[in-house]
C-alpha positions as CSV (number, residue, x, y, z in Angstrom):
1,X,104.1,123.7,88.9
2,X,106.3,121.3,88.0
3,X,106.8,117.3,89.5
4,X,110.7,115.9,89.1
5,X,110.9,111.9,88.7
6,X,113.8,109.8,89.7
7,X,114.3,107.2,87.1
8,X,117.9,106.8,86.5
9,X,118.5,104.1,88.8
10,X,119.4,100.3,87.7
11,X,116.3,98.7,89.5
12,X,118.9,96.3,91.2
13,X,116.1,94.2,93.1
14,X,114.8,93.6,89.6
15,X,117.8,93.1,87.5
16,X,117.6,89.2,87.8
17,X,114.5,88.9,86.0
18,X,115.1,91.6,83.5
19,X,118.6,93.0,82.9
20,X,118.1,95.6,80.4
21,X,114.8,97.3,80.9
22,X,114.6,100.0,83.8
23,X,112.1,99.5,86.0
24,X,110.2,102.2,85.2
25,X,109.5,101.2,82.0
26,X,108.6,97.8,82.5
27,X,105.0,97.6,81.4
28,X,101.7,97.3,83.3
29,X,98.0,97.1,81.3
30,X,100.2,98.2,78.3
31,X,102.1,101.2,79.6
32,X,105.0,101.6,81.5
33,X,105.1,101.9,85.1
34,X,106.5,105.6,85.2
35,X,102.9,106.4,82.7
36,X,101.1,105.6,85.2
37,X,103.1,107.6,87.9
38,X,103.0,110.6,85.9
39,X,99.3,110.3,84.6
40,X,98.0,110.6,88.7
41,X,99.5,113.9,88.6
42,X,98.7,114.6,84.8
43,X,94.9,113.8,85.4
44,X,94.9,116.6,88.9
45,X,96.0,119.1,86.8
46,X,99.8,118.6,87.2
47,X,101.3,117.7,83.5
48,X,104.5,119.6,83.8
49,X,107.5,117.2,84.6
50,X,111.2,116.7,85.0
51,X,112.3,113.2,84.4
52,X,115.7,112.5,86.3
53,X,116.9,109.9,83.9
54,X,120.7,108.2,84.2
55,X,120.5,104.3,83.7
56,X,119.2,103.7,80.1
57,X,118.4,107.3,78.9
58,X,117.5,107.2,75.8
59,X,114.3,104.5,76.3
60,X,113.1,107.4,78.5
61,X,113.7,109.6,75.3
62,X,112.8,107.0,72.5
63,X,109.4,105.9,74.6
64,X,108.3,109.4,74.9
65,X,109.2,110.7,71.4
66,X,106.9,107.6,70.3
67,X,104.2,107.8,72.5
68,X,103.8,111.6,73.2
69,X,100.8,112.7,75.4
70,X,100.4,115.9,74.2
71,X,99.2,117.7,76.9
72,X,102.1,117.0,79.4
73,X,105.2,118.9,78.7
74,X,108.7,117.1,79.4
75,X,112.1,118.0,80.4
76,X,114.8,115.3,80.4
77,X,117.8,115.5,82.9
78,X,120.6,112.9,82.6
79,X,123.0,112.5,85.3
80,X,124.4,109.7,84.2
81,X,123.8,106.2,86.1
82,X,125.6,106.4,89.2
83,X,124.4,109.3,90.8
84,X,122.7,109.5,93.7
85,X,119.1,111.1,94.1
86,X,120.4,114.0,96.1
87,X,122.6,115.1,93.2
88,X,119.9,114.1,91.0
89,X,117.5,116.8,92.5
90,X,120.3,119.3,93.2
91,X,121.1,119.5,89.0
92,X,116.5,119.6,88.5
93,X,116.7,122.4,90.3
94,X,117.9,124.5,87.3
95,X,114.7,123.7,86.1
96,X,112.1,124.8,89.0
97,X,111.0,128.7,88.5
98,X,108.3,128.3,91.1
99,X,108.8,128.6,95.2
100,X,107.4,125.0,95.7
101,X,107.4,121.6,93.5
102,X,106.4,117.9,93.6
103,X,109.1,115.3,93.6
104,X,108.4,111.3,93.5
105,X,110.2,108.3,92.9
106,X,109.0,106.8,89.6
107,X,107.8,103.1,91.3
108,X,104.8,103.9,93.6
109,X,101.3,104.5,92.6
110,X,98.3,105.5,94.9
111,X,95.2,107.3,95.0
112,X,96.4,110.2,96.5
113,X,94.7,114.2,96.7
114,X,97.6,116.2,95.4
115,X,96.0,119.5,96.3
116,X,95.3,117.9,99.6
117,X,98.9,117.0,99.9
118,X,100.0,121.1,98.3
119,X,98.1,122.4,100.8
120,X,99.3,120.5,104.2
121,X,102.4,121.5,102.7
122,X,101.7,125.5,102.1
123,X,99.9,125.1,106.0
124,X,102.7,123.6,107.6
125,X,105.4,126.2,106.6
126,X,108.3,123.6,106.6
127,X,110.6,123.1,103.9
128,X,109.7,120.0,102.6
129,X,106.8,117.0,102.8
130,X,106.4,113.7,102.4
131,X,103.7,111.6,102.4
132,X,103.5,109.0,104.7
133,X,101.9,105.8,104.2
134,X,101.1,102.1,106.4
135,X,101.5,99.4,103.4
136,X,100.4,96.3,103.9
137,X,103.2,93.7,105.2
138,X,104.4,90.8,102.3
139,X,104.1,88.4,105.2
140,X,101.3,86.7,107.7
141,X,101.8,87.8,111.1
142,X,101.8,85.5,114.2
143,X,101.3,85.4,117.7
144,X,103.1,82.8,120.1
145,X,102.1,82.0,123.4
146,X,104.8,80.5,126.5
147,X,104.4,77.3,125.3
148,X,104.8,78.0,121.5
149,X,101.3,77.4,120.5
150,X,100.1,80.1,117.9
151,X,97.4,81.7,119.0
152,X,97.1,83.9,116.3
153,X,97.5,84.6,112.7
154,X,96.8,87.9,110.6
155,X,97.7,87.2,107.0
156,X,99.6,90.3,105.5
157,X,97.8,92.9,108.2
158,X,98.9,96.6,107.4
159,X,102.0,97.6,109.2
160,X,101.8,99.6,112.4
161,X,104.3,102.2,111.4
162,X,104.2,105.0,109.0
163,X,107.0,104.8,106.1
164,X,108.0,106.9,103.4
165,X,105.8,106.5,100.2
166,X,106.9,109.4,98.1
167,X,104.7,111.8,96.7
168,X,107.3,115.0,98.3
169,X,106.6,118.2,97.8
170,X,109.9,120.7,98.4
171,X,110.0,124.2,98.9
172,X,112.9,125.9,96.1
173,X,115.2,126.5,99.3
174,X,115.5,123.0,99.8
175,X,118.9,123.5,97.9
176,X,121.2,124.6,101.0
177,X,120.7,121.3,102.4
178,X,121.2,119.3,99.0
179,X,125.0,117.5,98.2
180,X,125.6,115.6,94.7
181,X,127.3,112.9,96.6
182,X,123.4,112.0,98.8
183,X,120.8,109.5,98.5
184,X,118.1,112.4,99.4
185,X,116.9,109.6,101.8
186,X,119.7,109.8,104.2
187,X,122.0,113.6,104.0
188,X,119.2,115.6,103.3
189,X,116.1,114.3,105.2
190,X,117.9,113.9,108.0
191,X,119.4,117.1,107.9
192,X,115.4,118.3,107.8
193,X,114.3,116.6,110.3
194,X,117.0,117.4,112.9
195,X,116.2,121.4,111.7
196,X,112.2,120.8,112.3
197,X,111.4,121.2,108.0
198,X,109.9,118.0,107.2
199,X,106.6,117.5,107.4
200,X,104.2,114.7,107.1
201,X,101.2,114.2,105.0
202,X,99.6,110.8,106.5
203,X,98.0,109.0,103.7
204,X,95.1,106.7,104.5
205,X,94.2,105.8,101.0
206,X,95.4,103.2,98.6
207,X,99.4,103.1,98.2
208,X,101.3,100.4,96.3
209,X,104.8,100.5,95.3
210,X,107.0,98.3,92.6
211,X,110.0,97.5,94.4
212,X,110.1,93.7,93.5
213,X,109.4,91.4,90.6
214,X,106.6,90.0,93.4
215,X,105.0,93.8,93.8
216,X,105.1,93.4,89.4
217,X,103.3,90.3,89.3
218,X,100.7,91.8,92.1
219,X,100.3,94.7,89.8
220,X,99.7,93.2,86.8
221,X,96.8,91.0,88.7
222,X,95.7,94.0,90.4
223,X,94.9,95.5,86.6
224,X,93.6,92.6,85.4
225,X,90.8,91.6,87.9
226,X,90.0,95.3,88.2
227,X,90.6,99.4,87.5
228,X,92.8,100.9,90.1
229,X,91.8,104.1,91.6
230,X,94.7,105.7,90.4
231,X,93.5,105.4,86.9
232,X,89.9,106.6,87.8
233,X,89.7,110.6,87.3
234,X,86.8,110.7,89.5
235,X,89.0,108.7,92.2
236,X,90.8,112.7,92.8
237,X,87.7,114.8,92.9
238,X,86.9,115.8,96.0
């Protein structure tokens, strides 16, 4: 069963501090971020990807050819830069030979049961899931009372909501509601959700995801001071 990757996007929110590396290649605990992505499905028996490359192909290519893991088996697809993540799935799809894959974006990283996450997916019948996650707000929260005293204050409580964390798994006949002009996070999952097919896996566990040069630095301290779940194979035995 194979996973497809986006990872052909710029990284804009990152750019600043590092113009010429994609972000899933910048480097935590002395691999790049998309290692470790790829090594939580590598380690529960999933080592069969599609990387959906565009911005900067041929680090994807060079780091690979240099560091092969030789158990994982790899399939590049280039799209070029500017394509959106819709098209980007739409062309992987020559590639899928099985009724239902994984799909991720190449910048969050979590503990996560993929066969937990296969089989709410096979149970619920729909044509695609995601996993929903409640990450932990960047800011303190406080509470004001009528005469502006702070009665309050929760430093960086966990959000309320659920939001998208990735970590998708898509039946093949996800195709009729794909266009190579959509961000797969507006045409197509709306276009699921208004037709009842997208499910939700709710994720209690640990979720972190590298969207800013902050969420970098909090990695890299993360790695440092201790090992992650997410790099512990017994973490996924259940």
């Amino acid at each position: 069963m194979k996973t497809v990757l986006f990872c052909g996007g710029k990284g804009e929110r990152l750019r600043e501090y590092e113009s010429s590396r994609p972000k899933p290649l910048w480097t935590i605990a002395g691999k790049p971020l998309i290692w470790h992505v790829m090594n939580i499905y590598a380690m529960q028996g999933f080592s069969d990807f599609v990387l959906c490359t565009g911005y900067k192909h041929d680090e994807f290519v060079s780091y690979f050819v240099h560091n092969p893991e030789t158990a994982w088996t790899i399939i590049f697809d280039n799209k070029g830069e500017d394509c959106p993540t819709g098209g980007r799935l739409e062309s992987a799809l020559k590639f899928i030979d099985t009724d239902m894959f994984f799909c991720n974006y190449a910048d969050g990283l979590s503990n996560i049961l993929l066969p937990k996450l296969l089989e709410a997916h096979h149970t619920s019948g729909k044509m695609a899931t995601l996993t929903a996650v409640k990450p932990v707000l960047p800011y303190g929260i406080l509470e004001i009372d009528d005469h502006n005293l702070v009665t309050q204050f929760r430093e960086k409580p966990v959000i309320d909501h659920w939001v998208n964390g990735g970590f998708f798994v898509f039946s093949n006949q996800i195709r009729k509601y794909l266009s190579a002009t959509d961000m797969l996070e507006e045409g197509p999952f709306s276009r699921l959700a208004a037709d009842g097919q997208l499910n939700a896996f709710r994720h209690e566990g640990e979720w972190m995801c590298m969207d800013t040069y902050k969420d970098y630095m909090n990695l890299i301290r993360l790695m440092e001071s201790t090992k992650p779940s997410w790099l512990k194979r017994d973490s996924f035995i259940r």
